[in-house]
Biopython code that builds the backbone (N, CA, C, O; Angstrom):
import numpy as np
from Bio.PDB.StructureBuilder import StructureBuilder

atoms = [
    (1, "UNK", "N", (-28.603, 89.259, -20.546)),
    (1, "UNK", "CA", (-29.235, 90.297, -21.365)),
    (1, "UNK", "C", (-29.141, 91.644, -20.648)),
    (1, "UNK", "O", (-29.409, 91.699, -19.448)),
    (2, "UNK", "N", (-28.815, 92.605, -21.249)),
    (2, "UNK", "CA", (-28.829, 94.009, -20.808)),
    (2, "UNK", "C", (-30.007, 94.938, -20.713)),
    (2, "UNK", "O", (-30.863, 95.016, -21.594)),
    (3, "UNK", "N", (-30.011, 95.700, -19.506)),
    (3, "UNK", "CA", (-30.946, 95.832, -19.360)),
    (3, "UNK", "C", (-31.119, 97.654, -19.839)),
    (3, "UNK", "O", (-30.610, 98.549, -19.163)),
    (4, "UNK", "N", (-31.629, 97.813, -20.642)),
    (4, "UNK", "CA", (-31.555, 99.387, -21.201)),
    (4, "UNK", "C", (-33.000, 100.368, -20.984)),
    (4, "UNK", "O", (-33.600, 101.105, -21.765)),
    (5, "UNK", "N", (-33.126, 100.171, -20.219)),
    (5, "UNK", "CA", (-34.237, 100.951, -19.996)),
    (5, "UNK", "C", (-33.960, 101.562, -18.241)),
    (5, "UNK", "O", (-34.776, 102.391, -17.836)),
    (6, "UNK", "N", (-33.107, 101.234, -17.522)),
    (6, "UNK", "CA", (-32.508, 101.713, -16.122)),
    (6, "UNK", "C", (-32.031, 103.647, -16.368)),
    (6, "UNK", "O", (-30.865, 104.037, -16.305)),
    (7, "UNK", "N", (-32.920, 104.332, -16.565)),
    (7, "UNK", "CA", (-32.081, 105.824, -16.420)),
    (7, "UNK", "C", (-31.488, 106.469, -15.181)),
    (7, "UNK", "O", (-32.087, 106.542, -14.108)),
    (8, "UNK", "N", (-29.770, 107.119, -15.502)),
    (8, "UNK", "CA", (-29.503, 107.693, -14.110)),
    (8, "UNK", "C", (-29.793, 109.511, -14.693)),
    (8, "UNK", "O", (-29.370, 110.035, -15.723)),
    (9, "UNK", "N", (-30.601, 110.085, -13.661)),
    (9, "UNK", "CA", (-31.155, 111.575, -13.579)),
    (9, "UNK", "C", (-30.240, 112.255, -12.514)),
    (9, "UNK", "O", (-30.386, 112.004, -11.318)),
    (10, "UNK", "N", (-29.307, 113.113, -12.970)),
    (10, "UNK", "CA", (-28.342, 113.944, -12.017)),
    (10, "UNK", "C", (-29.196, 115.639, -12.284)),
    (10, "UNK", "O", (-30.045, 116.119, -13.035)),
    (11, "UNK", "N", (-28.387, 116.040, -11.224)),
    (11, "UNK", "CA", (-28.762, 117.736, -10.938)),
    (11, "UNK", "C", (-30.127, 117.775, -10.363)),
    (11, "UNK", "O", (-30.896, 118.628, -10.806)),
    (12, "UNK", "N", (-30.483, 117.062, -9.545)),
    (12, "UNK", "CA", (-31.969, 117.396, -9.054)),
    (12, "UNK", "C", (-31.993, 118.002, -8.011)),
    (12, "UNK", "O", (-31.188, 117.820, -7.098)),
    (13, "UNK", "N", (-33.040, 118.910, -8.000)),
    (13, "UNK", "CA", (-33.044, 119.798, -6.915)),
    (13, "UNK", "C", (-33.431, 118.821, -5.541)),
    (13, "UNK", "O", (-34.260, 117.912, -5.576)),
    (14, "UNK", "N", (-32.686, 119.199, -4.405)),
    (14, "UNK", "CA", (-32.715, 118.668, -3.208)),
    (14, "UNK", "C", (-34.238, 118.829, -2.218)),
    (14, "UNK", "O", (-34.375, 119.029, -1.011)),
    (15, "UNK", "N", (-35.013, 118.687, -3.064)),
    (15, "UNK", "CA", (-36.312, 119.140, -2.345)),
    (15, "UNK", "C", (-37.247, 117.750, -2.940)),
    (15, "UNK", "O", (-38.018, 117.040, -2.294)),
    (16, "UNK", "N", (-36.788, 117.640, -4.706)),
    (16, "UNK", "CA", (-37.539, 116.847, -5.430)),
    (16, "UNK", "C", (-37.614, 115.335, -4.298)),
    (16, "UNK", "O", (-36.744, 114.935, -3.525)),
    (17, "UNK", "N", (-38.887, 114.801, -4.560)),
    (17, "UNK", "CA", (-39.354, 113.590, -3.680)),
    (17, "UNK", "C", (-39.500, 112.462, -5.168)),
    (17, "UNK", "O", (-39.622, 112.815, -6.341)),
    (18, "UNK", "N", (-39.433, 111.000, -4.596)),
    (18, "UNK", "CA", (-39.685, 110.135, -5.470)),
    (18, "UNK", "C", (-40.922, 109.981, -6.696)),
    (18, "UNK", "O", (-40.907, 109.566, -7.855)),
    (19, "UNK", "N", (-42.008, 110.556, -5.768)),
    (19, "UNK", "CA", (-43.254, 110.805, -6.520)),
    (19, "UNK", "C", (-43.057, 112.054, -7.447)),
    (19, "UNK", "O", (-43.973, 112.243, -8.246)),
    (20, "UNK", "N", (-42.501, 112.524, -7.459)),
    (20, "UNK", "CA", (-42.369, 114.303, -8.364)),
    (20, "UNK", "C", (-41.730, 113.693, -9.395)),
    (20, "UNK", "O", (-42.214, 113.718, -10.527)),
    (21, "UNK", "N", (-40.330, 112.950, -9.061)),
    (21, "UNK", "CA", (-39.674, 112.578, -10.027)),
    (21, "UNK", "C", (-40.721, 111.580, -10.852)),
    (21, "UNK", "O", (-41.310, 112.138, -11.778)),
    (22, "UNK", "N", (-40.973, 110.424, -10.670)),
    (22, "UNK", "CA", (-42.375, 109.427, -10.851)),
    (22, "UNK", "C", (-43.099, 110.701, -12.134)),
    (22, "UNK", "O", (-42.774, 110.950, -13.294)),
    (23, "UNK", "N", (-43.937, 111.139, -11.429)),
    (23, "UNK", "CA", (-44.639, 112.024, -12.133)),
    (23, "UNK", "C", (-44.338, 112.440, -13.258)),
    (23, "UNK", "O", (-44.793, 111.858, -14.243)),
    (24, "UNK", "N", (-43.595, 113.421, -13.382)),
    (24, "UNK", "CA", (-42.619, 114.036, -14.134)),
    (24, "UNK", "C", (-42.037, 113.414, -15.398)),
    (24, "UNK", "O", (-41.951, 114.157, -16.376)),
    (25, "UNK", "N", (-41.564, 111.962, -15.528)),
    (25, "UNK", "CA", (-41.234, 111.397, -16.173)),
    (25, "UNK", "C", (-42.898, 110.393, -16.740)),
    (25, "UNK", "O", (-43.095, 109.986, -17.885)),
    (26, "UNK", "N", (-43.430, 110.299, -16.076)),
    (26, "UNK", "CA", (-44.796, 109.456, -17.118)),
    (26, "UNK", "C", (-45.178, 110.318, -17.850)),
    (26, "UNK", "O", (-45.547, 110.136, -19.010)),
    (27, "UNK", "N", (-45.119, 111.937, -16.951)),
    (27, "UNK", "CA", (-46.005, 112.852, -17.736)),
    (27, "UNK", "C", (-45.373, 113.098, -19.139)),
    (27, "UNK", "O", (-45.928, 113.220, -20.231)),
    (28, "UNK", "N", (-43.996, 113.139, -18.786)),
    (28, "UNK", "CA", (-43.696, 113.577, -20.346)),
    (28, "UNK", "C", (-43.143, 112.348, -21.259)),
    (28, "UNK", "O", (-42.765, 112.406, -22.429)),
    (29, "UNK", "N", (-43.205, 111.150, -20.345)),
    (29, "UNK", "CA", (-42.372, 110.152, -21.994)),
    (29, "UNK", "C", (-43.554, 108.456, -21.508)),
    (29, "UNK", "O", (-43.847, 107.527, -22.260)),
    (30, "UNK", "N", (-43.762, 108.561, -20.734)),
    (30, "UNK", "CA", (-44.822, 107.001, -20.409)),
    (30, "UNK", "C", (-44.145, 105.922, -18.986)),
    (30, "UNK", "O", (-43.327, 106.131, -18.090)),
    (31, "UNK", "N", (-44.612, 105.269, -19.209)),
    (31, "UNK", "CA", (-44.909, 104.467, -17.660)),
    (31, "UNK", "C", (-43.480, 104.076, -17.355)),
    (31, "UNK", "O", (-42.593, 103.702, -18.123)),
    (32, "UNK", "N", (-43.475, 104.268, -15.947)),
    (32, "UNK", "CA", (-42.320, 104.188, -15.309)),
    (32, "UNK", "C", (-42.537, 103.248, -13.927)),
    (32, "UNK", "O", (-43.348, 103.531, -13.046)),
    (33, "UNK", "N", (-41.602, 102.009, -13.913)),
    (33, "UNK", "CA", (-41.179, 100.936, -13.554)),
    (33, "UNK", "C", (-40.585, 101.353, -12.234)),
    (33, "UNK", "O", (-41.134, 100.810, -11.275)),
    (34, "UNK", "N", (-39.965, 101.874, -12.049)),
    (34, "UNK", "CA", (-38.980, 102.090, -10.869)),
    (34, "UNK", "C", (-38.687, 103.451, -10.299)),
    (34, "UNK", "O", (-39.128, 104.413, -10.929)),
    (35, "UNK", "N", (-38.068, 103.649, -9.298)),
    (35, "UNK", "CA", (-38.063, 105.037, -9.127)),
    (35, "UNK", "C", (-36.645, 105.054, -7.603)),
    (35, "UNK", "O", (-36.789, 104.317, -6.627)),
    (36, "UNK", "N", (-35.903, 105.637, -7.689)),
    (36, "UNK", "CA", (-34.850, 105.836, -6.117)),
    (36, "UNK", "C", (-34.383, 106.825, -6.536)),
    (36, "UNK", "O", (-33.740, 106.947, -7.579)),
    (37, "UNK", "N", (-34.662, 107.648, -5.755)),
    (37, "UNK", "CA", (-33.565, 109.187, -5.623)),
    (37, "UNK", "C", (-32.349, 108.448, -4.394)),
    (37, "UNK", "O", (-32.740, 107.716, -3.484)),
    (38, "UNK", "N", (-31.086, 108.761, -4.572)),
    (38, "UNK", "CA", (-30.472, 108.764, -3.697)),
    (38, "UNK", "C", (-30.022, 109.933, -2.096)),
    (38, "UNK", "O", (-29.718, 111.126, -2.087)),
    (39, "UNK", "N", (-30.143, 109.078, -1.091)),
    (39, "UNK", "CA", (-29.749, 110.221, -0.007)),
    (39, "UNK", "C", (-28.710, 109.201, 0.963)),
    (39, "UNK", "O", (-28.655, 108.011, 1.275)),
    (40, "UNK", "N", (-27.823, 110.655, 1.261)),
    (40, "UNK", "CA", (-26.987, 110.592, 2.119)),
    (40, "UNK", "C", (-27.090, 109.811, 4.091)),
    (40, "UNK", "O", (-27.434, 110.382, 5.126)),
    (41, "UNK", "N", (-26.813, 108.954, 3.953)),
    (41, "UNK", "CA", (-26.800, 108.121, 5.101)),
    (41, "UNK", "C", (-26.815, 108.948, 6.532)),
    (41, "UNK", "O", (-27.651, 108.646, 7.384)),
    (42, "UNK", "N", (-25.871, 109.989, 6.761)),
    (42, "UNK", "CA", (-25.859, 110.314, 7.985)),
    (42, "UNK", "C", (-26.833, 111.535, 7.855)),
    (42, "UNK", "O", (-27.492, 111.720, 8.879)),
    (43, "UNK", "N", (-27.030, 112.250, 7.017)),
    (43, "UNK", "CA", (-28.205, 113.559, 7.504)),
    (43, "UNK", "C", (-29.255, 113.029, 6.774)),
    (43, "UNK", "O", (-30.173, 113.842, 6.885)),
    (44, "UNK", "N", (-29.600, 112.125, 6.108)),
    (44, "UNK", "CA", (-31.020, 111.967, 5.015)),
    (44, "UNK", "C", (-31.757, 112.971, 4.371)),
    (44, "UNK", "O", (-32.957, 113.243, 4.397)),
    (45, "UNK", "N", (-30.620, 113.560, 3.678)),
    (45, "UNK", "CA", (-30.318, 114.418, 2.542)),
    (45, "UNK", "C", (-30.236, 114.066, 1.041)),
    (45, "UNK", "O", (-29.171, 113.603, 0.632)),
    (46, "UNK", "N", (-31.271, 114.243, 0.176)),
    (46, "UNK", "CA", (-30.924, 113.901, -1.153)),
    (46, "UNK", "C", (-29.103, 114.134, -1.813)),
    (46, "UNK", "O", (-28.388, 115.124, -1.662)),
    (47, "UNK", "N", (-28.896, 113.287, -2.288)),
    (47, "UNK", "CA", (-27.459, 113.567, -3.459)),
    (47, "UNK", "C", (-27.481, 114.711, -4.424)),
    (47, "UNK", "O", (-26.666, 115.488, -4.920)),
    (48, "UNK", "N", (-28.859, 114.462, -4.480)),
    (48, "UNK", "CA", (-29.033, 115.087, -5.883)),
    (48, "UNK", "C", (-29.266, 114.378, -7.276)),
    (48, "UNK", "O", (-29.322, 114.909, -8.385)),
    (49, "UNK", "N", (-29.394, 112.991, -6.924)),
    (49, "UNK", "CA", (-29.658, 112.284, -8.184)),
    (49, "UNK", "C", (-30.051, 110.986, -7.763)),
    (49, "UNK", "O", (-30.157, 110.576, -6.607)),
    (50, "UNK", "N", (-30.232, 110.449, -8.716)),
    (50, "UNK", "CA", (-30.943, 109.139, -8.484)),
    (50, "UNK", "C", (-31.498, 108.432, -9.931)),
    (50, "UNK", "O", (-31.043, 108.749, -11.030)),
    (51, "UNK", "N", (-32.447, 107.529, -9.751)),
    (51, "UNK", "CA", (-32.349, 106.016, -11.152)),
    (51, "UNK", "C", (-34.213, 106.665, -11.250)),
    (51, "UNK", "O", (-34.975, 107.420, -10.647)),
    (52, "UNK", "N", (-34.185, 105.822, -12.346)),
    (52, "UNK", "CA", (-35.386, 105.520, -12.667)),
    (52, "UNK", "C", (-35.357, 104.744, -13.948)),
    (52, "UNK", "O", (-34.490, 105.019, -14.777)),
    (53, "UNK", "N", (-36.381, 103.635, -14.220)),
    (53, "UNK", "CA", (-36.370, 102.510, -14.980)),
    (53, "UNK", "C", (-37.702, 102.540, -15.450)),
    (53, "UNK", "O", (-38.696, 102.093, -14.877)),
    (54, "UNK", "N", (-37.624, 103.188, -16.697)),
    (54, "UNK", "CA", (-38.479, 103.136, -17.636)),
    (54, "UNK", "C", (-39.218, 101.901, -18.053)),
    (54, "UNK", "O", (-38.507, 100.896, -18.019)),
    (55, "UNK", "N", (-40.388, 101.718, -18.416)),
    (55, "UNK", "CA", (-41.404, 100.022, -18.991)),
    (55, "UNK", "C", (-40.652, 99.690, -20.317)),
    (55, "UNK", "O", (-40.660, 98.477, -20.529)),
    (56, "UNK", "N", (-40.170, 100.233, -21.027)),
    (56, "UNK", "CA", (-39.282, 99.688, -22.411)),
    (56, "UNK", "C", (-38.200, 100.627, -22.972)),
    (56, "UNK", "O", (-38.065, 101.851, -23.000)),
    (57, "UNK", "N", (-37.678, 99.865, -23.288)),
    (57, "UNK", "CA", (-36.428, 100.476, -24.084)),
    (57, "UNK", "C", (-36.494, 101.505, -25.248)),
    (57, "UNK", "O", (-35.583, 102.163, -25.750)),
    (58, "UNK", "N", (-37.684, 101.468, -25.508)),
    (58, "UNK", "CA", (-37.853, 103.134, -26.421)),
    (58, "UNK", "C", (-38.574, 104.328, -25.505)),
    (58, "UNK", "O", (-38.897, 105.423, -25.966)),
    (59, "UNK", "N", (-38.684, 104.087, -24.706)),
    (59, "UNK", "CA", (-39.435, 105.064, -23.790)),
    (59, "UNK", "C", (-38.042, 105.418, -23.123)),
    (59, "UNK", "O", (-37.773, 106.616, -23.041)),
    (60, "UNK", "N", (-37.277, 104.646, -22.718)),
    (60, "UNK", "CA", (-36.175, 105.362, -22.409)),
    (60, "UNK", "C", (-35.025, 105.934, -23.010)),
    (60, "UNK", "O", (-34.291, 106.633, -22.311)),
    (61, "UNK", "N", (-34.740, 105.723, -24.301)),
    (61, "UNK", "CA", (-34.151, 106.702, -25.021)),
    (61, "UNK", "C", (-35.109, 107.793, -25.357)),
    (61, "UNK", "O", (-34.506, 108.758, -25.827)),
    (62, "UNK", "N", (-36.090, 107.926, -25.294)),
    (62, "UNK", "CA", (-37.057, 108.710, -25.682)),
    (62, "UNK", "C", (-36.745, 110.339, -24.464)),
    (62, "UNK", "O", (-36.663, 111.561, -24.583)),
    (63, "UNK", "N", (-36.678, 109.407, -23.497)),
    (63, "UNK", "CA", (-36.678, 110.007, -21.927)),
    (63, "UNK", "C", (-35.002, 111.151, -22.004)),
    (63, "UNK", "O", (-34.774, 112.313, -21.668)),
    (64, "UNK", "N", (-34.112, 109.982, -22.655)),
    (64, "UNK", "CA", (-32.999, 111.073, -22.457)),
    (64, "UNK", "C", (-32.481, 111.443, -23.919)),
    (64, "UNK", "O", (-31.300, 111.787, -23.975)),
    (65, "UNK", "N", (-33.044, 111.424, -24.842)),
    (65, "UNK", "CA", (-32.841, 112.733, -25.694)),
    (65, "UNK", "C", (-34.324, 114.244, -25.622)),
    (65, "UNK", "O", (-34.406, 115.325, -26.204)),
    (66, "UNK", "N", (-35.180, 113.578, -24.675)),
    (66, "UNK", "CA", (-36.220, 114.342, -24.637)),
    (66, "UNK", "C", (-36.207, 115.808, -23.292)),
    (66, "UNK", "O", (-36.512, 116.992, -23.438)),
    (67, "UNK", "N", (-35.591, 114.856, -21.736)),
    (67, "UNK", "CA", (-35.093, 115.295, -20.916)),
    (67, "UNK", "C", (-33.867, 115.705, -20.257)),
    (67, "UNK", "O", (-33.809, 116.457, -19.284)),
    (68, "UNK", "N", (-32.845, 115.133, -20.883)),
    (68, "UNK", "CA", (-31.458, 115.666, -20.742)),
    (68, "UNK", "C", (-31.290, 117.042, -20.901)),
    (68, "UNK", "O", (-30.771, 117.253, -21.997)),
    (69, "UNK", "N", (-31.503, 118.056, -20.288)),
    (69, "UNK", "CA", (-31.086, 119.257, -19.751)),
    (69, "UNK", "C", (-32.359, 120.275, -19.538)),
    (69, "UNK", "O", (-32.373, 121.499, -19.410)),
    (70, "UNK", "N", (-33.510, 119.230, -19.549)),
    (70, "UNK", "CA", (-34.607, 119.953, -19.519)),
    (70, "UNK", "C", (-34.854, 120.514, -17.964)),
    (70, "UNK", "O", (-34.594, 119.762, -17.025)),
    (71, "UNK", "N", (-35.386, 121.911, -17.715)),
    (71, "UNK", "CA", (-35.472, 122.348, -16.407)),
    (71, "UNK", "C", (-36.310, 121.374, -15.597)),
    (71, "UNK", "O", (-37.043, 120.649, -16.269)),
    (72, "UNK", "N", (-36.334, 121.253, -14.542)),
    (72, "UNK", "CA", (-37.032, 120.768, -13.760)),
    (72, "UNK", "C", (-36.481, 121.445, -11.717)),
    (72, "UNK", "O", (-35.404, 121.476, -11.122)),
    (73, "UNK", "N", (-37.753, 121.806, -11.377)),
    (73, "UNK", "CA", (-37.668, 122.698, -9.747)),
    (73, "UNK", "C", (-36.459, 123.959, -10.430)),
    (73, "UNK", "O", (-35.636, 124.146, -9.534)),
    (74, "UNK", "N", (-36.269, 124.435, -11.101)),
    (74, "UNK", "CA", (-35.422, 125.612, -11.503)),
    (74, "UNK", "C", (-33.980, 124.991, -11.096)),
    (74, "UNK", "O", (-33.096, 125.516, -10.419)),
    (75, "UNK", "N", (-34.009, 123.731, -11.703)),
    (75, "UNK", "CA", (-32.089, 123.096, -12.069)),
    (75, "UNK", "C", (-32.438, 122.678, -13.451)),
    (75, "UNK", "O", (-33.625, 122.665, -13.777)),
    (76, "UNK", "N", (-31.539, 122.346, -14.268)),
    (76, "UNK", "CA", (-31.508, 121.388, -15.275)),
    (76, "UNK", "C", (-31.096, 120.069, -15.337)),
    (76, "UNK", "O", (-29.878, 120.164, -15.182)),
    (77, "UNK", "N", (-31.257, 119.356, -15.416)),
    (77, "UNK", "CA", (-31.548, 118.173, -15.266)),
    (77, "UNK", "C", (-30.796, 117.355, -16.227)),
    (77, "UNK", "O", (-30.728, 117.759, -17.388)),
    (78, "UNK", "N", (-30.042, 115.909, -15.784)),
    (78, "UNK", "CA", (-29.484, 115.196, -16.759)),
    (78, "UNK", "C", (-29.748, 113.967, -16.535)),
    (78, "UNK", "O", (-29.745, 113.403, -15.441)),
    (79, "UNK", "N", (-30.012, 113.472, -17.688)),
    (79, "UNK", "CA", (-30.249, 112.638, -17.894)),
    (79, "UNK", "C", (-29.323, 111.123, -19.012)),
    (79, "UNK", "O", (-28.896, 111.443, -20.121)),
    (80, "UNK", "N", (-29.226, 110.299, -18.739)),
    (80, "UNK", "CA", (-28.522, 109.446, -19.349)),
    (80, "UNK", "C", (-28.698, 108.036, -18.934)),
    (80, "UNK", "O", (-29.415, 107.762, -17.972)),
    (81, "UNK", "N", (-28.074, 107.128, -19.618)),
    (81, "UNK", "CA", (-28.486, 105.663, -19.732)),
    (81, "UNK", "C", (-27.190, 105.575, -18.299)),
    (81, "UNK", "O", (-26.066, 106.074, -18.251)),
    (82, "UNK", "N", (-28.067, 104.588, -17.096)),
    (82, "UNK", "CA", (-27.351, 104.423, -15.708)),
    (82, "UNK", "C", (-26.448, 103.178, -16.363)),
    (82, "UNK", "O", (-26.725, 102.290, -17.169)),
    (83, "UNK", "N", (-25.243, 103.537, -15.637)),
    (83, "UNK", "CA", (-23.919, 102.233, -15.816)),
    (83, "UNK", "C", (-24.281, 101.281, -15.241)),
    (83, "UNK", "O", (-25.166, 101.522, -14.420)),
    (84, "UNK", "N", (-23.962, 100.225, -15.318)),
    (84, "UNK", "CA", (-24.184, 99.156, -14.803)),
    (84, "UNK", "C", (-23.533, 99.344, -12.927)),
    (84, "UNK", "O", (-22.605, 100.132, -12.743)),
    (85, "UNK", "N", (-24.084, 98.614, -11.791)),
    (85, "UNK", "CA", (-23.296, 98.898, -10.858)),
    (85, "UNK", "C", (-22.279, 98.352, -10.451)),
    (85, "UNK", "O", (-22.278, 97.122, -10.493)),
    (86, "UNK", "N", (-20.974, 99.106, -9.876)),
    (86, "UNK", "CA", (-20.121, 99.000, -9.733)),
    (86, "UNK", "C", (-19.765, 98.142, -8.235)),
    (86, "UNK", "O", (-20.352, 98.596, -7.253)),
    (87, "UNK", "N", (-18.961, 97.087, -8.026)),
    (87, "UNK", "CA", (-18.601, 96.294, -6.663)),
    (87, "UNK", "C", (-17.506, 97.084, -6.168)),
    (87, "UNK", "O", (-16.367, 97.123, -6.635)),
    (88, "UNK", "N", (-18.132, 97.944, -4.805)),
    (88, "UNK", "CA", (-17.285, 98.127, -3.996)),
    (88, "UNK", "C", (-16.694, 97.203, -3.058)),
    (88, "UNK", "O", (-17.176, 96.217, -2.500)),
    (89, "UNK", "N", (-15.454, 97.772, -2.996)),
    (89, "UNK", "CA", (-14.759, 97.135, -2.011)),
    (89, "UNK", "C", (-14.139, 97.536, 0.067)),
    (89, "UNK", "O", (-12.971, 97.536, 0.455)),
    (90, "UNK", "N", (-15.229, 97.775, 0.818)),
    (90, "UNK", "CA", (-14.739, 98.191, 1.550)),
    (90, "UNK", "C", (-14.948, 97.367, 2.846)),
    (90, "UNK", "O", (-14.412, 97.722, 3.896)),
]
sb = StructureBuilder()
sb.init_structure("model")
sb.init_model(0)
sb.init_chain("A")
sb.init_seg("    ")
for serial, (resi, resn, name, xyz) in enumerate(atoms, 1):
    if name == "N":
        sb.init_residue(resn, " ", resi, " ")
    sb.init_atom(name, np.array(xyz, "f"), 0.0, 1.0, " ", f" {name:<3s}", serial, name[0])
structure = sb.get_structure()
């Protein structure tokens, strides 16, 4: 079964913390399940993006026709349904 409620959030400002993001998203669409910003291994530096996994599957389409380019820390913000992950090979 697929799991549709996993959102990937790009363009985030490099300051935003897990809890802001957290926040941010209950405040404006409802309860949120999960939360990882991604950072860079050798300086522990945000990417700039990261997941978050919404409590149901209408809360998260809700999330990205509601937040997809909405400002957030003075970036805009994107939002979209996260791909499934990919097996690297190295």
């Amino acid at each position: 079964m697929e799991n549709n409620t996993k959102l990937y959030v790009g363009n985030l400002s490099y300051e935003m913390t897990e809890k802001e993001l957290k926040e941010f998203f209950e405040n404006s669409i409802g309860e949120v399940v999960n939360v990882k910003i991604i950072f860079d291994e050798s300086n522990k530096r945000s990417k700039g993006f990261g997941f978050i996994e919404m409590s149901n599957e209408d809360d998260a389409k809700k999330a990205i026709d509601k937040l997809n380019g909405k400002e957030l820390m003075g970036r805009n913000i994107i939002v979209s349904s996260a791909r499934p992950r990919m097996k690297r090979n190295y």
